[in-house]
C-alpha positions as a Markdown table, in Angstrom:
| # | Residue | x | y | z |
|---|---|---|---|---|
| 1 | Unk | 34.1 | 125.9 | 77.7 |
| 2 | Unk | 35.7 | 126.0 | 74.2 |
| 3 | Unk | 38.2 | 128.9 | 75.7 |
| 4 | Unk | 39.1 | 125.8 | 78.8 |
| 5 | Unk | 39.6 | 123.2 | 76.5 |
| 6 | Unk | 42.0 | 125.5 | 74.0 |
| 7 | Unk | 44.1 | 126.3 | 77.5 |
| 8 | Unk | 43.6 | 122.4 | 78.5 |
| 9 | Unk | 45.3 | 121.7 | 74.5 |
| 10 | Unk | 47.7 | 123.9 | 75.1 |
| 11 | Unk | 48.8 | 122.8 | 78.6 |
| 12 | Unk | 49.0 | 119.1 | 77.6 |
| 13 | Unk | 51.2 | 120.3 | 74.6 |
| 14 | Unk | 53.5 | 122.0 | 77.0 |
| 15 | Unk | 53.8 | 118.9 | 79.3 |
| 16 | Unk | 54.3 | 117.1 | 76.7 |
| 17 | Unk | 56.9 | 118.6 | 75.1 |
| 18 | Unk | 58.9 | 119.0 | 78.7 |
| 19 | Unk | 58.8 | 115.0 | 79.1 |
| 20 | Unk | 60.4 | 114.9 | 75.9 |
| 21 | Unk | 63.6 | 117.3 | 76.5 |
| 22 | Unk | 64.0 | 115.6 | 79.8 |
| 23 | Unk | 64.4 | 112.7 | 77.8 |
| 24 | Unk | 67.2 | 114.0 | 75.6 |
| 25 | Unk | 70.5 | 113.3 | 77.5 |
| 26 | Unk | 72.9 | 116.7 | 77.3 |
| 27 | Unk | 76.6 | 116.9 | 77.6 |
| 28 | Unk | 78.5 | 118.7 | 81.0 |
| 29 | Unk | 81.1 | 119.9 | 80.9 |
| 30 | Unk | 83.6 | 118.8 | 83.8 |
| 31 | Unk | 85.5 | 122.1 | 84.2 |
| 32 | Unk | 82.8 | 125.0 | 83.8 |
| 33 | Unk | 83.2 | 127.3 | 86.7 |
| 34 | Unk | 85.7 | 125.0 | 88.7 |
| 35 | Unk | 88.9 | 126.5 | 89.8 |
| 36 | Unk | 91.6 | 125.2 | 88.0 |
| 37 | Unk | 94.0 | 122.8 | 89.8 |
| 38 | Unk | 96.9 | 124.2 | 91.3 |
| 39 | Unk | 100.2 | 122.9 | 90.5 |
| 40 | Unk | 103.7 | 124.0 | 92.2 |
| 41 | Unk | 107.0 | 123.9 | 91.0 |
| 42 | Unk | 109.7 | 124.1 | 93.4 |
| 43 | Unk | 112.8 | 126.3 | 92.4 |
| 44 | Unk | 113.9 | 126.6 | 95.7 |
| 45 | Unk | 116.0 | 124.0 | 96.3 |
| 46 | Unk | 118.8 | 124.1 | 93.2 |
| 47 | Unk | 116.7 | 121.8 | 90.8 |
| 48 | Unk | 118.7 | 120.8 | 87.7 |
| 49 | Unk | 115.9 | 122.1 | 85.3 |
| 50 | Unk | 115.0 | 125.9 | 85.5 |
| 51 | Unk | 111.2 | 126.0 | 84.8 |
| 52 | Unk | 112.1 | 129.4 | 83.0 |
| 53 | Unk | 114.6 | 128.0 | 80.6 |
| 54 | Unk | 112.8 | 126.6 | 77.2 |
| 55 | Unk | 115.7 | 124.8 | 75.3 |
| 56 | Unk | 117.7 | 123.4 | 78.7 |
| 57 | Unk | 114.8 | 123.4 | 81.1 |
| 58 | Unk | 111.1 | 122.6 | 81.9 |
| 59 | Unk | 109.5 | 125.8 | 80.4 |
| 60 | Unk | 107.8 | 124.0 | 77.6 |
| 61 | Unk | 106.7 | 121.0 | 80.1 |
| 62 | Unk | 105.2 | 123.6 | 82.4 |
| 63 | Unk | 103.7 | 125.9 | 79.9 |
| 64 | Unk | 101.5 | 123.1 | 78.1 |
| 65 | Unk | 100.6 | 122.2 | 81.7 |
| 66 | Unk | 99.9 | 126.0 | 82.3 |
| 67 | Unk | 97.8 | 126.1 | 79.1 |
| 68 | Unk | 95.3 | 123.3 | 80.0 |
| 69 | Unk | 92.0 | 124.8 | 81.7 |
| 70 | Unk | 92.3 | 121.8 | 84.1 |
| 71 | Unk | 95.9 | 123.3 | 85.7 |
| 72 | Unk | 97.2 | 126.6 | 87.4 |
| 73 | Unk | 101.2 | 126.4 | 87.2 |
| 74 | Unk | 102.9 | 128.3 | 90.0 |
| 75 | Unk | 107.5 | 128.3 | 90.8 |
| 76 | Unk | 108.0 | 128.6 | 94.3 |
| 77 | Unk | 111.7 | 130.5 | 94.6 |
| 78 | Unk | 111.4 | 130.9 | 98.3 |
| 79 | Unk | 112.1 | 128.3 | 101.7 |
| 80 | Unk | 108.7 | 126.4 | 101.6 |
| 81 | Unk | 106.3 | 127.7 | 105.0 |
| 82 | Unk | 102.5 | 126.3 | 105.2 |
| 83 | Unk | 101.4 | 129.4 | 103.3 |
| 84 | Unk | 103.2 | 128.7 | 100.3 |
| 85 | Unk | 101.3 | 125.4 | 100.4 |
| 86 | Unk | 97.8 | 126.4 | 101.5 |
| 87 | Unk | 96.3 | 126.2 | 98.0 |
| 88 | Unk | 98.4 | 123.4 | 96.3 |
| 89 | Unk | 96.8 | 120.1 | 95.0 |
| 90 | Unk | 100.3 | 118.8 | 93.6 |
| 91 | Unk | 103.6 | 119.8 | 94.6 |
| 92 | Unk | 106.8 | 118.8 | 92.1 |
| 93 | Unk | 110.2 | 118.0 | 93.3 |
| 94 | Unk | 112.4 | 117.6 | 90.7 |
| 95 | Unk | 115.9 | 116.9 | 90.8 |
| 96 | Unk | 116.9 | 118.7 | 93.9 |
| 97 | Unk | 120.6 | 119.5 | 94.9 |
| 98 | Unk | 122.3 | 117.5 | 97.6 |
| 99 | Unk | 123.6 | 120.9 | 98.8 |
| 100 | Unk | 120.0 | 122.3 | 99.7 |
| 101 | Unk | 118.1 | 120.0 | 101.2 |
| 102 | Unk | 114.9 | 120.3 | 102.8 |
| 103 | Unk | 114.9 | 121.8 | 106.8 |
| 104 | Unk | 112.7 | 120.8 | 109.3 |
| 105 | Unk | 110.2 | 123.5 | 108.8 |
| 106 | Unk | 109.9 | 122.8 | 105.1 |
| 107 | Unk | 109.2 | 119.1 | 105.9 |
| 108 | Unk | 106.7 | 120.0 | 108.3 |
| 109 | Unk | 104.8 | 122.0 | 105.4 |
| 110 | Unk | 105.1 | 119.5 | 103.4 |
| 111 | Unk | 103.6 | 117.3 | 105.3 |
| 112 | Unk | 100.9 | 118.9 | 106.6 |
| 113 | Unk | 99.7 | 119.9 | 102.7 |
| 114 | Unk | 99.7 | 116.0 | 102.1 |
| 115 | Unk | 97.3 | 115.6 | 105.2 |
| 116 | Unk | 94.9 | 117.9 | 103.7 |
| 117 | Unk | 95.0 | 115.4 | 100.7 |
| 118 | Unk | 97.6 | 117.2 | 98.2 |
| 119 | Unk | 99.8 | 115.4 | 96.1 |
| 120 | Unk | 103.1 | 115.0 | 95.7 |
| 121 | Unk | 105.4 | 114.5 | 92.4 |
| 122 | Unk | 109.0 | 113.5 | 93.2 |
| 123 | Unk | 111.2 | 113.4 | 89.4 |
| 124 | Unk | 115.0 | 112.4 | 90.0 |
| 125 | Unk | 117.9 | 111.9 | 87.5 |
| 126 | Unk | 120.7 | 109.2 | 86.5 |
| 127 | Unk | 124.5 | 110.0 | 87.6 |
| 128 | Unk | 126.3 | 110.6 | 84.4 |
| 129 | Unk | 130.1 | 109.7 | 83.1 |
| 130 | Unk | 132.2 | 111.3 | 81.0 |
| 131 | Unk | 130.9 | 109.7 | 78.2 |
| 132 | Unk | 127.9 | 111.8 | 78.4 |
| 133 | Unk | 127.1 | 114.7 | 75.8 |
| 134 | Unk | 126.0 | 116.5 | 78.7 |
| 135 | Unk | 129.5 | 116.2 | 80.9 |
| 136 | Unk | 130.6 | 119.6 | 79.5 |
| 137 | Unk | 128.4 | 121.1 | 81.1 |
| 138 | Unk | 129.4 | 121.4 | 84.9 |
| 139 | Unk | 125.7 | 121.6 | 86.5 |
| 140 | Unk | 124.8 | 118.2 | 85.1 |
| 141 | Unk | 128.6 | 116.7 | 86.6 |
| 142 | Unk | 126.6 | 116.0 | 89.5 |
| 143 | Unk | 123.5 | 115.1 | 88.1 |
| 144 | Unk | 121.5 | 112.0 | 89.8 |
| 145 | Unk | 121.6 | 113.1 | 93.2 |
| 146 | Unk | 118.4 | 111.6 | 94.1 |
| 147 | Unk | 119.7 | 111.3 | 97.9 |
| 148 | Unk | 118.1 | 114.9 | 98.7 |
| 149 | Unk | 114.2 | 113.2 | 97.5 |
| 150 | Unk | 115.3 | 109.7 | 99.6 |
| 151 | Unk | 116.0 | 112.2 | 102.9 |
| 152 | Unk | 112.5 | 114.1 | 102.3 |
| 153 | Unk | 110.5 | 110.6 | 102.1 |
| 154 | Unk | 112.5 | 109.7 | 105.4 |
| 155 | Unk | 111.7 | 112.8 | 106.7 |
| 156 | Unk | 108.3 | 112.4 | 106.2 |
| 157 | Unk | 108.0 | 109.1 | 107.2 |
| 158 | Unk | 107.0 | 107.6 | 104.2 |
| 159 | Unk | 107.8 | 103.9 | 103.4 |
| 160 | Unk | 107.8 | 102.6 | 100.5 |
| 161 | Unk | 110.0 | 102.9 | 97.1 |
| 162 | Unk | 113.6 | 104.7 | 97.4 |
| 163 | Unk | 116.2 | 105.8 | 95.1 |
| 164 | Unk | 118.6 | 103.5 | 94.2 |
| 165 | Unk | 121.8 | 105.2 | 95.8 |
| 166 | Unk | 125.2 | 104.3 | 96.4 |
| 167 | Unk | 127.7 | 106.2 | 99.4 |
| 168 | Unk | 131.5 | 106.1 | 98.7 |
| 169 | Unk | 133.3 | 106.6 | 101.7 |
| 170 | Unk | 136.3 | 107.6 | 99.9 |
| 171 | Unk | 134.8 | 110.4 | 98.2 |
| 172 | Unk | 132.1 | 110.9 | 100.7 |
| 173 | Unk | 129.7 | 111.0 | 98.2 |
| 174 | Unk | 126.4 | 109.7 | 97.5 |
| 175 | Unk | 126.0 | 108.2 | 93.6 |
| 176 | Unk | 122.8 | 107.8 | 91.7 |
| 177 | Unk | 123.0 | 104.7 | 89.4 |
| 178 | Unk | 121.1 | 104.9 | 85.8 |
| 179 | Unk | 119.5 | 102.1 | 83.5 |
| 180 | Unk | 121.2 | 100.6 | 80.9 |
| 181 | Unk | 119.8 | 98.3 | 77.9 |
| 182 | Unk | 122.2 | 97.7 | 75.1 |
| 183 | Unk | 119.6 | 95.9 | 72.9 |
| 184 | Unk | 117.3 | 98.6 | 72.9 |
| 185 | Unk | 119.4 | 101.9 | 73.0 |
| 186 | Unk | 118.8 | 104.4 | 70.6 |
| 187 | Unk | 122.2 | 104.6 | 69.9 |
| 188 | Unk | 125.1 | 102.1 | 71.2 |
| 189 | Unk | 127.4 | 104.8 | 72.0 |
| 190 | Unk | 124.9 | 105.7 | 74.4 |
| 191 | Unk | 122.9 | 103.1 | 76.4 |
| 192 | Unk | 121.3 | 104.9 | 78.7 |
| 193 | Unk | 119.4 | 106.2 | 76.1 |
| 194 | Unk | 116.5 | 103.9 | 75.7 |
| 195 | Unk | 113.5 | 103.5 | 73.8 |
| 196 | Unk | 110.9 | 101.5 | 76.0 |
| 197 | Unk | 107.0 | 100.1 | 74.6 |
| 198 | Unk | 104.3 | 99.0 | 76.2 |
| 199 | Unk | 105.8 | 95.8 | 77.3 |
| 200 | Unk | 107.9 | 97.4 | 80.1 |
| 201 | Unk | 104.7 | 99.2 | 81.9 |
| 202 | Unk | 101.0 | 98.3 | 83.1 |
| 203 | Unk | 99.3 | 99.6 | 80.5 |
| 204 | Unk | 95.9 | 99.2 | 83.0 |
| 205 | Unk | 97.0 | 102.1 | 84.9 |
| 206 | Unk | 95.7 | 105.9 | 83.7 |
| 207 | Unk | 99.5 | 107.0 | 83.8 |
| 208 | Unk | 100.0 | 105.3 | 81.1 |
| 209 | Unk | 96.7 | 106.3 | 79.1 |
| 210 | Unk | 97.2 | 106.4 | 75.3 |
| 211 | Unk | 100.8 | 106.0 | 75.7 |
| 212 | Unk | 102.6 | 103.7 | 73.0 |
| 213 | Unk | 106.3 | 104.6 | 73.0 |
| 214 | Unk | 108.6 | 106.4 | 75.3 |
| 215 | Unk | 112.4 | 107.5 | 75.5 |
| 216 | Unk | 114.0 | 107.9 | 78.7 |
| 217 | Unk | 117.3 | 108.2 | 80.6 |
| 218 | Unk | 116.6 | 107.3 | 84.2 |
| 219 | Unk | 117.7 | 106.0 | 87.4 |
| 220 | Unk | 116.4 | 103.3 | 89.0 |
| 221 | Unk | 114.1 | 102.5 | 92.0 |
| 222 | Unk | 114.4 | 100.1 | 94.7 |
| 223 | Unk | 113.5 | 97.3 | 96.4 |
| 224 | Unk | 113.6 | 95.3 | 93.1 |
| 225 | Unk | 110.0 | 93.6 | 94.4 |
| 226 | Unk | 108.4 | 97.3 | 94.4 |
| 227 | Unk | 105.1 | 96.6 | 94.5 |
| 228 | Unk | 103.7 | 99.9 | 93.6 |
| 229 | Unk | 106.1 | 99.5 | 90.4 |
| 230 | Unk | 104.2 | 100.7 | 87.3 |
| 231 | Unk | 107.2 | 100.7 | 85.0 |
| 232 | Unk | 110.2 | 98.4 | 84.4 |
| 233 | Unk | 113.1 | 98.1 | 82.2 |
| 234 | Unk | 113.1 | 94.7 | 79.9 |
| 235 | Unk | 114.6 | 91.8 | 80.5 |
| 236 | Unk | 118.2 | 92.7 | 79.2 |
| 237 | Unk | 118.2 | 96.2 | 81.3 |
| 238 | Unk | 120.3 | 96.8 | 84.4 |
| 239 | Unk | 121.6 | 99.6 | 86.5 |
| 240 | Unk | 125.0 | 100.7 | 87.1 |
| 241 | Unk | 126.6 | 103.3 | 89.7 |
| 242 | Unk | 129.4 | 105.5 | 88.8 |
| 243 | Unk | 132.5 | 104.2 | 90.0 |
| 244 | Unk | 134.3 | 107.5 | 90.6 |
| 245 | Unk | 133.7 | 111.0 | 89.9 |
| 246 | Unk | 134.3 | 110.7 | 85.9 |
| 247 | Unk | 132.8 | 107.0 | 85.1 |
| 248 | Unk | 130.3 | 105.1 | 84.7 |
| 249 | Unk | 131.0 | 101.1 | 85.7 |
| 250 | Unk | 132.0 | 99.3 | 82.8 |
| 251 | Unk | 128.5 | 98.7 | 81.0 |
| 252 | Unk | 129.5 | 96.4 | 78.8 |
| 253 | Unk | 129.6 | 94.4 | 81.9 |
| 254 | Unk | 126.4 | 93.4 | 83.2 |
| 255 | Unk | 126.6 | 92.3 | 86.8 |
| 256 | Unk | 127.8 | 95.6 | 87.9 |
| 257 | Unk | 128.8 | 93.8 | 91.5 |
| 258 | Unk | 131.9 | 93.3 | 90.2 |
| 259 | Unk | 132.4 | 97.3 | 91.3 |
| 260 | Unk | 131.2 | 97.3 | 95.0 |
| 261 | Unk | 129.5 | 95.0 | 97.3 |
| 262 | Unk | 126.1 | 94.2 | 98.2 |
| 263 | Unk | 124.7 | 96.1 | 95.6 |
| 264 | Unk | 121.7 | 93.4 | 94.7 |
| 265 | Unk | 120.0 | 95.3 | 98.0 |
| 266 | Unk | 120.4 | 99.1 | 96.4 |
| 267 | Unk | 119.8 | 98.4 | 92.6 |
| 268 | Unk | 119.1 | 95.9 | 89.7 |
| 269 | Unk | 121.0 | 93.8 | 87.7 |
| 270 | Unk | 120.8 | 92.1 | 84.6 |
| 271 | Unk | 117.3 | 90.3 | 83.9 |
| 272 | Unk | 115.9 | 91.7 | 87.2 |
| 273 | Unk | 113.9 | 94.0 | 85.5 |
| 274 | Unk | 114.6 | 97.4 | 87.0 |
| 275 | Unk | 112.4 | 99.7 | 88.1 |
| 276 | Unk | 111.9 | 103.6 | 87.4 |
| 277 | Unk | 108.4 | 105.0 | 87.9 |
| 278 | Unk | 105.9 | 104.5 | 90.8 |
| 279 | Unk | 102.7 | 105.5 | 92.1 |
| 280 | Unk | 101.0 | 105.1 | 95.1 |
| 281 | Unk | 98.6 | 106.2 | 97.6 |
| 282 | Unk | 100.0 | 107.0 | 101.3 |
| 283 | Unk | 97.3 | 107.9 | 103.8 |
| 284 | Unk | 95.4 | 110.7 | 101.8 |
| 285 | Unk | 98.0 | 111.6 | 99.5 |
| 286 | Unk | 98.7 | 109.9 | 96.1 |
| 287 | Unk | 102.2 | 110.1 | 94.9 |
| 288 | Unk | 104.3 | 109.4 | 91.8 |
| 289 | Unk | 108.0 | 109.3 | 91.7 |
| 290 | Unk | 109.8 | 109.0 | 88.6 |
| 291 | Unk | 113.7 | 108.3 | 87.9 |
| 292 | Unk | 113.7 | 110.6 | 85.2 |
| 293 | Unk | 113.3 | 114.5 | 85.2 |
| 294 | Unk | 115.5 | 115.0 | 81.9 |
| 295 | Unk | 113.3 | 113.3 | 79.7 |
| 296 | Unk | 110.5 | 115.9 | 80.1 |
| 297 | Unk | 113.1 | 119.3 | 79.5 |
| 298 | Unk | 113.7 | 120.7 | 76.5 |
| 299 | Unk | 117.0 | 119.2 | 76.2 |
| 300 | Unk | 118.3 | 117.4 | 73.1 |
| 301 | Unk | 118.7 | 113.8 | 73.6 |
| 302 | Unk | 121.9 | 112.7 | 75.4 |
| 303 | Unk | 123.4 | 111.0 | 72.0 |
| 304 | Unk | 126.3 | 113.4 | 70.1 |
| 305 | Unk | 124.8 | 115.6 | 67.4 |
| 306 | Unk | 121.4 | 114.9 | 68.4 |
| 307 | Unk | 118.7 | 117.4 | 67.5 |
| 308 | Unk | 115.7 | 116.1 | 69.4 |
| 309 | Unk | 114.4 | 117.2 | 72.5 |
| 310 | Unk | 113.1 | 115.4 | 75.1 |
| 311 | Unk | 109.8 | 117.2 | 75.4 |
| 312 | Unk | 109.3 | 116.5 | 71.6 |
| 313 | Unk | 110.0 | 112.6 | 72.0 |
| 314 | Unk | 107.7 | 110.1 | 71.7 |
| 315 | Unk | 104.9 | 110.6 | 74.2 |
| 316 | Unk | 106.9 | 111.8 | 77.0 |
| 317 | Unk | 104.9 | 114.9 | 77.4 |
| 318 | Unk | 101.5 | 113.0 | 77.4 |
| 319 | Unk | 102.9 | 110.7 | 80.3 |
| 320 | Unk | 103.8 | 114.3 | 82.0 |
| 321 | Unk | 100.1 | 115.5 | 81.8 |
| 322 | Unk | 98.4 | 112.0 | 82.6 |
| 323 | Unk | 100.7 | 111.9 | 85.7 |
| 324 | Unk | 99.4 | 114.8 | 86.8 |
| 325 | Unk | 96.0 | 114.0 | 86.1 |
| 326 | Unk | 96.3 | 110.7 | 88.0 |
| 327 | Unk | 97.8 | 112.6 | 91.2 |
| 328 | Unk | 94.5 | 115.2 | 91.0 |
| 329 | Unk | 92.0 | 112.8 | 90.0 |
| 330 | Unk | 90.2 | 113.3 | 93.1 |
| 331 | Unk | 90.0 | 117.0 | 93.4 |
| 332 | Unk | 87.9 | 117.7 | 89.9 |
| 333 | Unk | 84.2 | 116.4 | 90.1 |
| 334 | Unk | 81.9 | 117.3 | 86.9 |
| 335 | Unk | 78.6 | 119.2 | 88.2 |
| 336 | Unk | 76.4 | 116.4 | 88.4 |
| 337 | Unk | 72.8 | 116.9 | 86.6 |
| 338 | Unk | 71.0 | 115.2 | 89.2 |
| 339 | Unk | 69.4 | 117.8 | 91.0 |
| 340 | Unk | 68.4 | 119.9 | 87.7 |
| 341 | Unk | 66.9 | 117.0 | 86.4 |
| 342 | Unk | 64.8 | 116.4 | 89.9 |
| 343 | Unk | 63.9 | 120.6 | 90.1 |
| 344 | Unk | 62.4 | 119.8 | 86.5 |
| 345 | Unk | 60.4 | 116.6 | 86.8 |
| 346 | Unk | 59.5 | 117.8 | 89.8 |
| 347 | Unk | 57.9 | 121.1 | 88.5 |
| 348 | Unk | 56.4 | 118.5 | 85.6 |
| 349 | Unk | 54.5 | 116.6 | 88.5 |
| 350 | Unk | 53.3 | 119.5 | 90.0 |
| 351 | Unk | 51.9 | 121.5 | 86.6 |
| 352 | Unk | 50.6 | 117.8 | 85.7 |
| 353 | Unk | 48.9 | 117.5 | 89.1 |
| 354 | Unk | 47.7 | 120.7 | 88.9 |
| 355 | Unk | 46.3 | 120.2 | 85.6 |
| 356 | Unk | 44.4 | 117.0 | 86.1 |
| 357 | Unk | 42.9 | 118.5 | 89.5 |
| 358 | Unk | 41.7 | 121.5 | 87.8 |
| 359 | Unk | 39.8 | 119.8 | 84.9 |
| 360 | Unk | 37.8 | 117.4 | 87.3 |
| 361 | Unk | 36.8 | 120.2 | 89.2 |
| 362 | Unk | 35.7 | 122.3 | 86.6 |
């Protein structure tokens, strides 16, 4: 007997002390043994940033993507085929060339990765004038062609926010227009440079997680009732196209329908608030599009003698990464600690039950 009731002591002590660790809560963490989330880059259409270039491209945006253990960065330099697509949770567009648009093949990838519930990133540009710091160099002259995103969402049969894009039929050429605020430029010899707060987004939505300040230089988006609008100009922003290959309209004037007609249906105007980032759901997909591809590069700001990069600037990279984290929110699930926590209470019933029916029949 005395040897039964040391094992019976010694059992209770052992039940005893596995009720109290299964009281004790433990931390999980989310991304143990999960593959990472895949994230393309597509080179293949004559983007304006190279995602290899550090100091005029996206290399630094991608890398710190890269380096997070929640994201896989991959460049795709070839035509896009389902394959390339078959293991992609978000696909970024960004600032493709008018000149190499998507064919009816790539479209058809495209759209069948966003009916397997991928995600799609679409990042355009602002037209620039010759007033720009950048108008030296020849591949941003034609910078802001954001018709080449604006065909792919018609392609694809998505409705919803657009560009806002102007065709002269003299030129034949279709003209991005960019946001202008002169109260709140960083510098008035350039007012497309602009440093936005908190008032100008919805700071309820996870994009916009932790972010306080941002600096931009962007196009804008239509209809100017965009309902999936997350971010806006202020009050005294506005849009303007350019009004021929070398100029901007004449910003200093604010109701840029002196410089073609109709444009209240294409783009903003002064105190309408203009828009430049939105995100949506569309069927399974979620997407984010974004007037502004520059402002994550490693470009120096757009103001003469400048020596800060965009990347560097405010929280502009955060808003990159929380983005993307908003457009793969779905695919990432922590390992729950449910069924762990059932195996062990379970195996605490049993030993208990066990226990109490061997002492009564002993």
């Amino acid at each position: 007997m005395p040897s039964f009731r040391r094992a019976s002591t010694t059992i209770s002590v052992i039940i005893a002390v596995m009720i109290l660790l299964s009281c004790f809560q433990v931390t999980v963490k989310a991304q143990a043994d999960l593959d990472p989330i895949v994230v393309l880059y597509d080179a293949e259409h004559s983007p304006q940033f190279s995602p290899t270039d550090e100091d005029e491209g996206l290399k630094l945006m991608l890398d710190m993507v890269n380096a997070s253990t929640r994201y896989l960065v991959k460049i795709n330099e070839d035509p896009i085929r389902n394959n390339t697509l078959s293991d992609v949770d978000v696909l970024i567009i960004a600032s493709p060339d008018r000149s190499n648009e998507f064919t009816a093949s790539e479209v058809a990838a495209i759209d069948e990765m966003m009916n397997n519930g991928s995600s799609l990133l679409l990042l355009g540009d602002p037209s620039i004038g010759q007033n720009s710091s950048y108008w030296n160099d020849p591949q941003f002259q034609d910078l802001g062609e954001t018709i080449a995103i604006n065909r792919l969402l018609d392609s694809l049969n998505i409705t919803g926010p657009r560009f806002s894009v102007l065709y002269d039929e003299d030129d034949d050429v279709y003209r991005g227009d960019a946001m202008f605020d002169l109260n709140q430029t960083l510098n008035e010899t350039a007012p497309w440079v602009i440093g936005m707060d908190s008032s100008t987004w919805d700071a309820t939505h996870p994009i916009f997680r932790n972010i306080n300040e941002l600096v931009l230089m962007t196009a804008t988006l239509k209809p100017l009732s965009l309902v999936s609008s997350i971010a806006k100009g202020y009050e005294t922003s506005f849009a303007q196209y350019k009004i021929n290959d070398l100029n901007m309209g004449n910003y200093t004037y604010l109701n840029q329908t002196l410089y073609a007609e109709n444009l209240l249906s294409y783009s903003a105007i002064n105190g309408s608030f203009p828009s430049w980032l939105s995100a949506f759901e569309y069927n399974k997909t979620r997407i984010v599009m974004s007037g502004s591809t520059i402002m994550f590069s490693g470009r120096t700001l757009d103001i003469e003698g400048s020596e800060s990069q965009w990347f560097y600037t405010a929280d502009n990279s955060r808003l990159f990464m929380n983005m993307l984290d908003w457009l793969s929110e779905e695919f990432v699930e922590a390992p729950s600690a449910i069924i762990p926590m059932l195996i062990i209470s379970s195996v605490i019933l049993v030993v208990g039950v066990s226990f109490y029916i061997l002492k009564k029949t002993r």
